[in-house]
C-alpha positions in Angstrom: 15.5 1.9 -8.2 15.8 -1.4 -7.4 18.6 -3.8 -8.7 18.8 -7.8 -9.2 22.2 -8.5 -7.9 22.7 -10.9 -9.8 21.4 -9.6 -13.5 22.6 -6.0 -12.4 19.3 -5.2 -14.3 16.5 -3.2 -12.7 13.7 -4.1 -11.9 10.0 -2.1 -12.8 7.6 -4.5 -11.4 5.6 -5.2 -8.5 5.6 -8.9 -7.3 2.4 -11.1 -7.2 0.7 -7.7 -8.9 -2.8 -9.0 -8.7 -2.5 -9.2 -4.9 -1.3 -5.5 -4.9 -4.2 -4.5 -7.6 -6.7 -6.0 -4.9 -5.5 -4.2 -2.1 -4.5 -0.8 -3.5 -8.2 -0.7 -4.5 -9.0 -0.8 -0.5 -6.6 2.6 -0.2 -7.3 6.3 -1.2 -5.1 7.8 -3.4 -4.1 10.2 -0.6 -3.9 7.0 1.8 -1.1 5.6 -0.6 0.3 8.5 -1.1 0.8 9.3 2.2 2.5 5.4 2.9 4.7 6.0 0.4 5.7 9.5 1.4 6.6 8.1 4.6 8.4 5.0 3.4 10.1 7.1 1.4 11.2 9.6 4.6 12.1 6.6 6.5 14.2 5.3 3.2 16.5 8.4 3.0 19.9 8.7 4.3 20.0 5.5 4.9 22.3 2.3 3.6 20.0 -0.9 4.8 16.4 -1.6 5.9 14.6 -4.6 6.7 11.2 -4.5 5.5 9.8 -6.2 8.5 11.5 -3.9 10.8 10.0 -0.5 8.9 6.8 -0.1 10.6 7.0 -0.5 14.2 4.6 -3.0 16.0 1.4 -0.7 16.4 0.2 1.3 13.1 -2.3 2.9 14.8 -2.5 6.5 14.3 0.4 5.9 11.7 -0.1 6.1 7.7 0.3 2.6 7.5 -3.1 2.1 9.8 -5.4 1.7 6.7 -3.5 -1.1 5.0 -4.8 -3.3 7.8 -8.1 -1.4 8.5 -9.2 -0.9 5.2 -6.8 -2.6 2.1 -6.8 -6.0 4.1 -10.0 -6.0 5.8 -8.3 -6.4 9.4 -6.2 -9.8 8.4 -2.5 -9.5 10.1 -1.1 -11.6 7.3 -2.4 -9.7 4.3 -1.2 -6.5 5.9 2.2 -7.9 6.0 1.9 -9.2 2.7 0.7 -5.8 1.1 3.0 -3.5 3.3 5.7 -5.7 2.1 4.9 -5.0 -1.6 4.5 -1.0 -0.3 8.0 -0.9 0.5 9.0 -2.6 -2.3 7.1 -0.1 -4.4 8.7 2.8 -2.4 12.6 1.4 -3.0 11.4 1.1 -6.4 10.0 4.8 -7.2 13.3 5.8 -5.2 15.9 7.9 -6.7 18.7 6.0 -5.2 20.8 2.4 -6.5 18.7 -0.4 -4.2 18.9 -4.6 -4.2 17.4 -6.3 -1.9 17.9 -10.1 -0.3 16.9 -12.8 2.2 19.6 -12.8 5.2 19.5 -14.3 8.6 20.3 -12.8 12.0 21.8 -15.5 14.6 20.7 -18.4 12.2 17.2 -17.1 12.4 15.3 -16.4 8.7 14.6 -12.4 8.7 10.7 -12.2 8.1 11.0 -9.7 5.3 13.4 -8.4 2.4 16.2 -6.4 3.5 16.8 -3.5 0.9 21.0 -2.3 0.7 22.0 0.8 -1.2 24.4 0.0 -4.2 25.8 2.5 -5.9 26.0 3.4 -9.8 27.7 0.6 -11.4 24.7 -1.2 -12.1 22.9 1.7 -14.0 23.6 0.8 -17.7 22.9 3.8 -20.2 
């Protein structure tokens, strides 16, 4: 689940959907299943992840290949773009508290989200 820090309300949508309704449609259902599996894998136990940082710098041989191969029809920006919204979907569907910023690491703008675990207090009943 993934929190607004500053609402403390969750949050149940995907940003810039259309995007996301464009590529998904280049992916399998096993192809996105399998990305979110191992988003999810690489989520658990953990307290912080940086989008950006998630993948590694070669998806070849990885779940994560098609997104470029196929979803994004080979455009390095689009990938990023649509793997960004992946993760996003994956701290979303996630059974844990989440929230997410922008931060900066020696004055330099991280490329991507960094998701944090929060705990409880912001699930209202």
């Amino acid at each position: 689940m993934i929190y607004a820090l500053d609402s403390e309300e969750e949050i149940k949508t995907i940003p810039h959907a259309r995007d996301y309704d464009r590529w998904r449609k280049g992916l399998t259902d096993a192809e996105h299943e399998a990305i979110l599996e191992a988003l999810t894998k690489k989520i658990s136990d953990t307290e912080v992840q940086t989008s950006s940082w998630m993948p590694g710098k070669s998806w070849a041989n990885t779940p994560y290949e098609p997104i470029y191969t196929k979803a994004c029809n080979k455009s390095y920006e689009q990938a990023a773009l649509f793997f960004g919204q992946l993760v996003w979907e994956a701290f979303m569907n996630h059974s844990d508290y989440w929230a997410f910023g922008r931060y900066t690491l020696n004055d330099v703008p991280l490329k991507g989200l960094t998701y944090f675990k929060v705990y409880p207090r912001f699930h209202k009943s």
